[in-house]
C-alpha positions as CSV (number, residue, x, y, z in Angstrom):
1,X,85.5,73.4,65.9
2,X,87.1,73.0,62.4
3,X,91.0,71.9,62.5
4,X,93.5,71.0,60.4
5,X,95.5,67.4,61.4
6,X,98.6,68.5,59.6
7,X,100.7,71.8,58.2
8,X,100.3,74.4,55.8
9,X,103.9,73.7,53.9
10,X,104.6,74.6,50.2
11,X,101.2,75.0,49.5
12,X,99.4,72.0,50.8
13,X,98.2,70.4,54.1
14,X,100.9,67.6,55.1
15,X,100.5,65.1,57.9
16,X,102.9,66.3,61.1
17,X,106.5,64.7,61.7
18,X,105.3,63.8,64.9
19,X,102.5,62.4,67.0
20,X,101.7,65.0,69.5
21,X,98.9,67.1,69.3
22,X,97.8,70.3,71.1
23,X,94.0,70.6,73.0
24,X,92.4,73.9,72.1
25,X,90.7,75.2,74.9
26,X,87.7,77.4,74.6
27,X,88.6,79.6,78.2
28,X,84.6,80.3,78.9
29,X,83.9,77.2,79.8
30,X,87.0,75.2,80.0
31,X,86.2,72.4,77.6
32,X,88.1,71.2,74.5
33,X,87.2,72.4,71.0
34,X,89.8,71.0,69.1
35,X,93.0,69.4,68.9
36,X,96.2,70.1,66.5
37,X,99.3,68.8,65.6
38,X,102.6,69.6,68.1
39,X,105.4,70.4,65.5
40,X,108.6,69.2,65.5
41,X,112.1,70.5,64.6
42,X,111.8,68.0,61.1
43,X,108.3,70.3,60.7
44,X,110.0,73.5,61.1
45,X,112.5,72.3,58.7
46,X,110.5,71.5,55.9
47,X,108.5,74.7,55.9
48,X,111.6,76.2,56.1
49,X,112.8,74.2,52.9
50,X,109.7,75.0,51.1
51,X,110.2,79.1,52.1
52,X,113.8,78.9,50.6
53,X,112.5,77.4,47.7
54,X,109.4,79.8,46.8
55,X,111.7,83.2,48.1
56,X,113.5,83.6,44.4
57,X,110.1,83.5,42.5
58,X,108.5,85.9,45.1
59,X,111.2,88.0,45.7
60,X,111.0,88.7,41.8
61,X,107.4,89.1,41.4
62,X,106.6,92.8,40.7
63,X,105.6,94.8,43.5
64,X,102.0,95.4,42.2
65,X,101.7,91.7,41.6
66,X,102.9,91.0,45.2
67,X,100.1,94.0,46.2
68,X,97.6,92.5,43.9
69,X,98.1,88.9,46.0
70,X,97.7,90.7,49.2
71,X,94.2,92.8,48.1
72,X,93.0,89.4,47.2
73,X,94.2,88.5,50.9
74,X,92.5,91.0,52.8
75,X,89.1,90.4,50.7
76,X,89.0,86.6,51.7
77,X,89.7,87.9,55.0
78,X,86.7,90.1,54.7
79,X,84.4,87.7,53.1
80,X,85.1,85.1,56.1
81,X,84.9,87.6,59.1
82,X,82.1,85.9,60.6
83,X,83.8,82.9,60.9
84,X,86.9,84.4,61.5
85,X,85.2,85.9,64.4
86,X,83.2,82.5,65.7
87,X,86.7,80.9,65.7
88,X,88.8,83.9,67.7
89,X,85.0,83.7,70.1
90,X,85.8,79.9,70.6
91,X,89.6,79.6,71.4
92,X,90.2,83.0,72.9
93,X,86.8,84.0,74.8
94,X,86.5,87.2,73.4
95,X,82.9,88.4,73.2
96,X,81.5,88.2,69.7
97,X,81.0,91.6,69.2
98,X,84.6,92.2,70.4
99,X,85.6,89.3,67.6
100,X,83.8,91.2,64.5
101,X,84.9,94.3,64.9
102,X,88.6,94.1,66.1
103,X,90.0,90.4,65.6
104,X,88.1,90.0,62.7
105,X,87.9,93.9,61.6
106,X,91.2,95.4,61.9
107,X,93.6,92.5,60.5
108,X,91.2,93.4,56.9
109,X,92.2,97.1,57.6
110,X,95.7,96.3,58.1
111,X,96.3,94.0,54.8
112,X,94.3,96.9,53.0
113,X,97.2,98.8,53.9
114,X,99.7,96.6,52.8
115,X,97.9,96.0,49.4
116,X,98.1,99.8,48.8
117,X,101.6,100.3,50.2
118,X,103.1,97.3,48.0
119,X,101.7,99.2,45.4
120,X,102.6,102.7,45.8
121,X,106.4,102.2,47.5
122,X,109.6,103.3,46.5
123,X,111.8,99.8,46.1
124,X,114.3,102.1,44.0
125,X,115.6,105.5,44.3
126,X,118.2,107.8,42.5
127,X,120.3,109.5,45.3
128,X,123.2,111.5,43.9
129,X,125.2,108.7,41.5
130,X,123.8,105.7,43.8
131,X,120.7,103.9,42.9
132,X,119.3,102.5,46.5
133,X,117.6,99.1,46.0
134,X,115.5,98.3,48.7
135,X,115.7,94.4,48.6
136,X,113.6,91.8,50.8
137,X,115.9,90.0,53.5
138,X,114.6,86.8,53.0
139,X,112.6,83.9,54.8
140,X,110.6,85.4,57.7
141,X,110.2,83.1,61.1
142,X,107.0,85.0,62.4
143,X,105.9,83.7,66.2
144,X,102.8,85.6,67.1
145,X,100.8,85.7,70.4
146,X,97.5,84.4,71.6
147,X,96.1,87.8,72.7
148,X,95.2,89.2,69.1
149,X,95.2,85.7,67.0
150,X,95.1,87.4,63.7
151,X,95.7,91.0,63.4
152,X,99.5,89.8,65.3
153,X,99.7,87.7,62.2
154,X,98.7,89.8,59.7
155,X,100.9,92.5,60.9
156,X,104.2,90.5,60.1
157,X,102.7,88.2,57.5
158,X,100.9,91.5,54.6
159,X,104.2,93.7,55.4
160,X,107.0,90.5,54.8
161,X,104.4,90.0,51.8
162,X,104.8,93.3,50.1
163,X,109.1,92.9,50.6
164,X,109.1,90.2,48.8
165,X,109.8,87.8,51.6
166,X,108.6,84.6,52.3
167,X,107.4,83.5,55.8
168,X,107.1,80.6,58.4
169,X,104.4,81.2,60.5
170,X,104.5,79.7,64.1
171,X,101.3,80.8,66.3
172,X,100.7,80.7,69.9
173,X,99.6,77.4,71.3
174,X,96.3,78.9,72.6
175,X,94.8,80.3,69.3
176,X,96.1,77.9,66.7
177,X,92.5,77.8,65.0
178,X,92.5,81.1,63.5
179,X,96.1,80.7,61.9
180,X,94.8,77.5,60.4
181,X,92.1,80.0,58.6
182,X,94.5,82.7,57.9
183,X,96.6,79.5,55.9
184,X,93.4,78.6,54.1
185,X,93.0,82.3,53.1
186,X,96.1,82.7,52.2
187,X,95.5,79.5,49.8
188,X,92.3,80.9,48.2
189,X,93.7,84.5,47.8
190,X,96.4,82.6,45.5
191,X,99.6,82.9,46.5
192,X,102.2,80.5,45.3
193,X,102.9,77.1,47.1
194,X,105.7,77.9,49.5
195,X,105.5,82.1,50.4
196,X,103.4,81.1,53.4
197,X,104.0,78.4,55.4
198,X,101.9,77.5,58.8
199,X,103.4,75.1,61.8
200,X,101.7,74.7,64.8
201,X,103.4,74.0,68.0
202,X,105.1,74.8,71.9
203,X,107.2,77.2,71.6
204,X,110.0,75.6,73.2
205,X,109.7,73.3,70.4
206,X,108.8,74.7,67.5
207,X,109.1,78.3,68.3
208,X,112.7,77.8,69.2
209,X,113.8,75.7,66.5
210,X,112.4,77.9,64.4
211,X,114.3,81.1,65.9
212,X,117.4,78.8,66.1
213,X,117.1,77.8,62.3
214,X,119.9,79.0,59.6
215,X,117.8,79.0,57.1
216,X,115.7,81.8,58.4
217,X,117.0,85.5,57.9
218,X,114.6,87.5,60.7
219,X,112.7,86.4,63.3
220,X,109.8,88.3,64.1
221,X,108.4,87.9,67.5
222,X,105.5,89.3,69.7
223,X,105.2,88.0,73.2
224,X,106.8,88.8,76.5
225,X,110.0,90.5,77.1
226,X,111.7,87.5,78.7
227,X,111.1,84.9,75.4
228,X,112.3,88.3,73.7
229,X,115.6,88.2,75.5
230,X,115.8,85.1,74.7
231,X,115.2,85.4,70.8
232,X,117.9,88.5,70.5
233,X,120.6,86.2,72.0
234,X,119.9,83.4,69.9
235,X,119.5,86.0,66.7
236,X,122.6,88.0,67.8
237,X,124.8,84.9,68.0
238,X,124.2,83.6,64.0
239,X,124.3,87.6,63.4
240,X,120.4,87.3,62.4
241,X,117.9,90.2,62.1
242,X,114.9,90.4,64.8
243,X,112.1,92.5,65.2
244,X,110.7,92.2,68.9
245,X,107.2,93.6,70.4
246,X,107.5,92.9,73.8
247,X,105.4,94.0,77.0
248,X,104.2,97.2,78.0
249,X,103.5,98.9,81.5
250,X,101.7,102.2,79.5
251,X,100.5,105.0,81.7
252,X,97.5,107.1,80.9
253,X,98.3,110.5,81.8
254,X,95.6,113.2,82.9
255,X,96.5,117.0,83.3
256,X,94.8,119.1,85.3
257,X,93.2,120.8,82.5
258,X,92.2,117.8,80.8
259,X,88.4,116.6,81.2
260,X,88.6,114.6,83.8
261,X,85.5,112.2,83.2
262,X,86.5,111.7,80.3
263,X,89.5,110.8,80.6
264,X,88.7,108.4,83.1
265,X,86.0,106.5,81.4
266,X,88.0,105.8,78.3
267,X,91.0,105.0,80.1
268,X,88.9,101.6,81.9
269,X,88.0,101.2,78.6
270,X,91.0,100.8,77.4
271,X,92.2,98.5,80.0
272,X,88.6,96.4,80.1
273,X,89.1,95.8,76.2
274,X,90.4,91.8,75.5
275,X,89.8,92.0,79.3
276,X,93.0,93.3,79.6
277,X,95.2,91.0,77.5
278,X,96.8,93.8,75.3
279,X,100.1,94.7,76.0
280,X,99.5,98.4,75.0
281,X,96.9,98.8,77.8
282,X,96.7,102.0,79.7
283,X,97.0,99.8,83.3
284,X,98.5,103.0,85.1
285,X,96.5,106.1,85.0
286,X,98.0,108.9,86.7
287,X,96.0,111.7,88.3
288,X,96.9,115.4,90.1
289,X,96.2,114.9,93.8
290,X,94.0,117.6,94.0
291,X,91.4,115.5,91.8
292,X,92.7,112.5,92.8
293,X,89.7,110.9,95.1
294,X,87.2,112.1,92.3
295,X,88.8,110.0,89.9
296,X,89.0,107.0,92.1
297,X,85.4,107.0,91.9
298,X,84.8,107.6,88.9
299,X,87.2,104.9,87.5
300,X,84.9,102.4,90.3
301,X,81.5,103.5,88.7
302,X,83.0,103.3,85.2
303,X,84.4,99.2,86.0
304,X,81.2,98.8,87.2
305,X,79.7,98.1,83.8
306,X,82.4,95.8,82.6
307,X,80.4,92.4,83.6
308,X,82.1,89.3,83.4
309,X,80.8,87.0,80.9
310,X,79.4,89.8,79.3
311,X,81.2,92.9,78.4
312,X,84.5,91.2,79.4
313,X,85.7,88.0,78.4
314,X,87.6,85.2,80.2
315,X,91.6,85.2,80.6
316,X,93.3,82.9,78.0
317,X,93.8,80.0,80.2
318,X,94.0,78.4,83.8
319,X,97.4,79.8,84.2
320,X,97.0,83.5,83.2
321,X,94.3,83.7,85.9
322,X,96.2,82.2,88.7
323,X,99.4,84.7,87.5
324,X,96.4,87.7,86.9
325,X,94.6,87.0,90.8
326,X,98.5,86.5,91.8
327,X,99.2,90.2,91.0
328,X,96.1,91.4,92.4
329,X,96.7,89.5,95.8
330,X,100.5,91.2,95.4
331,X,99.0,94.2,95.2
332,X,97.1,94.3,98.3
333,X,99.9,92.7,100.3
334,X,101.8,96.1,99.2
335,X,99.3,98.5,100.7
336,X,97.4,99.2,97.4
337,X,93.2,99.4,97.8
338,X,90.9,97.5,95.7
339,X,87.8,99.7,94.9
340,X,86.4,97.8,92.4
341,X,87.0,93.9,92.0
342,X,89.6,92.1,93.9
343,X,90.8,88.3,93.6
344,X,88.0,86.3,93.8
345,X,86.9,84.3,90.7
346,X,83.6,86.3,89.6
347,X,82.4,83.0,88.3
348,X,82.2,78.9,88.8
349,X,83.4,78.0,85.3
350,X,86.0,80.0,83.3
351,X,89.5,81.3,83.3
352,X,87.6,84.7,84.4
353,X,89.3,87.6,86.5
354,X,86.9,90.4,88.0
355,X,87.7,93.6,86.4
356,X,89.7,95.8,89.0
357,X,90.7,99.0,89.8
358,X,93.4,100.1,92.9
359,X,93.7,103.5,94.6
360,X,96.7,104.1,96.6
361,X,99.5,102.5,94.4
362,X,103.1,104.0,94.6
363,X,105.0,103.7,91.8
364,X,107.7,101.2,93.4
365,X,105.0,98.7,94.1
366,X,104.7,95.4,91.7
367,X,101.5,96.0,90.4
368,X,102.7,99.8,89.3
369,X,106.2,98.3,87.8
370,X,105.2,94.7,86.2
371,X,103.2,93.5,82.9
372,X,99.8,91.9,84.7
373,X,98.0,91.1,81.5
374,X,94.5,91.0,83.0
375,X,91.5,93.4,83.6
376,X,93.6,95.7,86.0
377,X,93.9,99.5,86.5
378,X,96.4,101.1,88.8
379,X,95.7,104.6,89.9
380,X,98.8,106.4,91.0
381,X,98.8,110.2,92.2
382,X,101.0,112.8,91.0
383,X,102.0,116.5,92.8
384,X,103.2,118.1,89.5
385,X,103.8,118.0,86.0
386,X,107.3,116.8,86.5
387,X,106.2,114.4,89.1
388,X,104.0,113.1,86.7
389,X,106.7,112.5,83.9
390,X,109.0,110.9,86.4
391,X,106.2,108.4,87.2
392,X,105.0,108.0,83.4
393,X,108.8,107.1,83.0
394,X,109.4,105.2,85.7
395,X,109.0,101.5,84.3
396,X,111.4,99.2,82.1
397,X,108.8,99.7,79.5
398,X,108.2,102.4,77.0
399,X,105.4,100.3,74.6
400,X,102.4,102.9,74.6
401,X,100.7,105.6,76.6
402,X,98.0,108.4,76.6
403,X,97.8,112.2,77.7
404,X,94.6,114.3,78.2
405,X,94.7,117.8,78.3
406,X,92.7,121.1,78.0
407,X,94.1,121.2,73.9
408,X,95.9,119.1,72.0
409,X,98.8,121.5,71.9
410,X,99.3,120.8,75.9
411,X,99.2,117.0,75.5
412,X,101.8,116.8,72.7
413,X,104.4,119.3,74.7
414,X,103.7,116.4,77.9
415,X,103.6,113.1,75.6
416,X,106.9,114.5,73.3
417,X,109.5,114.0,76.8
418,X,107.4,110.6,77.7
419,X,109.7,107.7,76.9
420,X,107.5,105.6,74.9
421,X,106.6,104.4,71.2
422,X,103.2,105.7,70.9
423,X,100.6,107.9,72.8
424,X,97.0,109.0,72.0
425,X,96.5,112.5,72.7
426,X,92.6,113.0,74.2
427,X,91.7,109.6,72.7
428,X,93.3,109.7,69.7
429,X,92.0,106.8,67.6
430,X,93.9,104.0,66.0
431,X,95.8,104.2,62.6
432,X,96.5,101.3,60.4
433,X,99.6,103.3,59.3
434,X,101.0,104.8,62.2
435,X,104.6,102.9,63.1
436,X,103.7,100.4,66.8
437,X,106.8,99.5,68.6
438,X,108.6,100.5,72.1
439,X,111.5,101.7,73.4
440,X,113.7,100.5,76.3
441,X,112.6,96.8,76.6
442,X,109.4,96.7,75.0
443,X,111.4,95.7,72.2
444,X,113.2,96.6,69.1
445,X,111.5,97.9,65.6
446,X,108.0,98.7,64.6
447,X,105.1,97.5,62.9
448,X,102.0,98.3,61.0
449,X,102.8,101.3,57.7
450,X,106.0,101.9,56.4
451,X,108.0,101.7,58.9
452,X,106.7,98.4,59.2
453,X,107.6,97.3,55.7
454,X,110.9,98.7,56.0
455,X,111.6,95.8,59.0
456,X,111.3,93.2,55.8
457,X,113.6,95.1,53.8
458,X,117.7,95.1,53.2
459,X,119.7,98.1,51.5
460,X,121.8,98.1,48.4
461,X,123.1,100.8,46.4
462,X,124.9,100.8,43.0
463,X,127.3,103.6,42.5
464,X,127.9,105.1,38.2
């Protein structure tokens, strides 16, 4: 595969501080694709230096210039999808189709709508005898996951963009091949030297000097709720802005009304999708006793078609299997029963997990309470409406969710008391401008629309 031996800083490809380098890993069949540069602290620095520098000019540059930069953006994006999606194939092991129409499909989507919002938002308004000024905070430390390689970055990169910010861009050490392309896009869709800056590295090293930095104004990080913690403290103690999306345990609610098949199938496809490495995943899918058994079975038949090596793609790496197989051993230790799947590797070569469904989990048990990241659906039984809320409640997490129902009117009155960011009412599909984020400790603020842009953003007002 196609790597870069240096970073993206101020507008050009520079050799590393250091000597290190990272092995890309395609996770299907375990060999090495590619290798990039381990950055340093000194690396860190200098994008950092080079953000500074370019944050005056961009931070000036009228909003429709800024929204012109980031069309031009999202059409390179467009015009290299196929590679875009070869590369996310390659380091991540999502199936192909799977690549073109989400990692390389949605991240176009999602610049789209930053292009239009940059455009079309109010950066001033008139309240009373105060004018508000809407003003960008600054230089942007951005630390994305592995999971979604490019929309994560996008979805911090077009919205700091249309602020007026600049940005340091450190990715996950698994997928560093598609932020190299989203650096070379970023360079042909012309934006100055300097507003994007690209450093590839461990995130105890680079990621952590580049949280830890005083020169950077908000860190915005996507990962796992302990790193999160992590992030805050640093941020709180130099007084420095974060925006966290953290884990998710979501539960995927079914009334009694609600068609039952339905709901079922979708819901395994939901948790099947990335094979299972979205933290937004409906992994707990509650279900009235009554129909209980009858959606056990249909959730088996339904996994049935999710083939390894096929529909469903590997894990990310040696040691999200073992932690993914871990979980599933945990949950039979507990009492839980596998009807579909179960720990066994499905195949000789790759970081592959059989997709698996359990029947008889209680919501105290591990693999009801704690993030697994994998191909994994708990089914958990519920006596009543208010049983089922308690259960739907009933994690540290509040990222996502889902409610089917008879009507849409029944699902709304159920998912408006659910503690939780967002929920898709009888499938409800995904929206480019609807605000993601969590409550309780799946994180602080939101991305994607306006609410997204207004993480970038500081408030001024003038009073005469």
């Amino acid at each position: 595969m196609k790597a870069h031996d240096g970073m993206y800083i101020g507008g050009a490809w520079r050799p590393a501080a250091g000597t290190d380098t990272i092995a890309v890993v395609n996770p299907a069949d375990e060999l090495v694709i590619a290798h990039v540069p381990a950055g340093t602290a000194e690396d860190v620095d200098a994008a950092v230096r080079a953000a500074r520098a370019a944050f005056p000019g961009w931070a000036a540059t009228p909003p429709a210039e800024r929204a012109a930069r980031i069309g031009a953006l999202r059409d390179v994006l467009a015009a290299r999808k196929d590679e875009i999606a070869g590369t996310v194939t390659a380091e991540l092991g999502s199936p192909l189709p799977m690549s073109q129409a989400v990692h390389a499909g949605v991240p176009v989507l999602v610049a789209g709508s930053y292009a239009e919002l940059a455009a079309s938002y109010a950066f001033e308004e008139r309240h009373g005898n105060s004018t508000v000024f809407l003003e960008p905070v600054g230089v942007v430390g951005a630390i994305t996951p592995w999971n979604y390689p490019l929309h994560q970055i996008v979805a911090k990169v077009a919205p700091a963009l249309a602020a007026g910010c600049t940005v340091v861009l450190k990715p996950a050490e698994d997928t560093p091949l598609t932020a190299q392309l989203f650096a070379e896009a970023t360079e042909e869709a012309g934006l100055p030297a300097g507003v994007f800056n690209l450093v590839t590295g461990l995130g105890p090293v680079a990621g952590q000097a580049l949280a830890e930095h005083e020169g950077v104004d908000l860190v915005s990080f996507t990962g796992s709720t302990a790193v999160g913690r992590q992030i805050g403290a640093t941020a709180g103690g130099a007084v420095k802005r974060v925006a966290l999306e953290l884990g998710g345990k979501s539960a995927n609610v079914i009334l009694p009304s609600a068609d039952l098949a339905k709901a079922v199938n979708v819901g395994i496809a939901n948790v099947m999708s990335n094979s299972g490495q979205t933290c937004s995943a409906w992994t707990r899918m509650l279900v009235d006793a009554e129909r209980y058994e009858e959606a056990v079975a249909l959730a088996a038949a339904a996994v049935a078609k999710y083939v390894p090596g096929e529909r469903v793609g590997p894990l990310v790496n040696a040691k999200q299997q073992a932690r993914v197989r871990g979980y599933i051993e945990k949950g039979v230790e507990e009492g839980a029963r596998i009807v579909a799947g179960g720990p066994e590797a499905p195949l000789a070569t790759g970081y592959y997990v059989s997709p698996t469904v359990f029947a008889d989990v209680t919501p105290e048990m591990t693999i009801a309470q704690e993030e697994i990241f994998g191909p994994v659906v708990s089914i958990l039984k519920y006596e009543d409406e208010a049983d089922a809320l308690r259960i739907a409640n009933g994690t540290v997490y509040g990222l996502a969710g889902a409610v089917w129902a008879a009507d849409d009117e029944e699902a709304v009155a159920f998912a408006r008391r659910m503690d939780t960011g967002q929920v898709d009412i009888n499938g409800g599909r995904f929206n480019p401008l609807a605000p993601f984020g969590g409550y309780k400790q799946s994180g602080v603020g939101r991305e994607l629309g306006e609410h997204g842009l207004s993480e970038y953003l500081q408030t001024k007002s003038l009073q005469f």
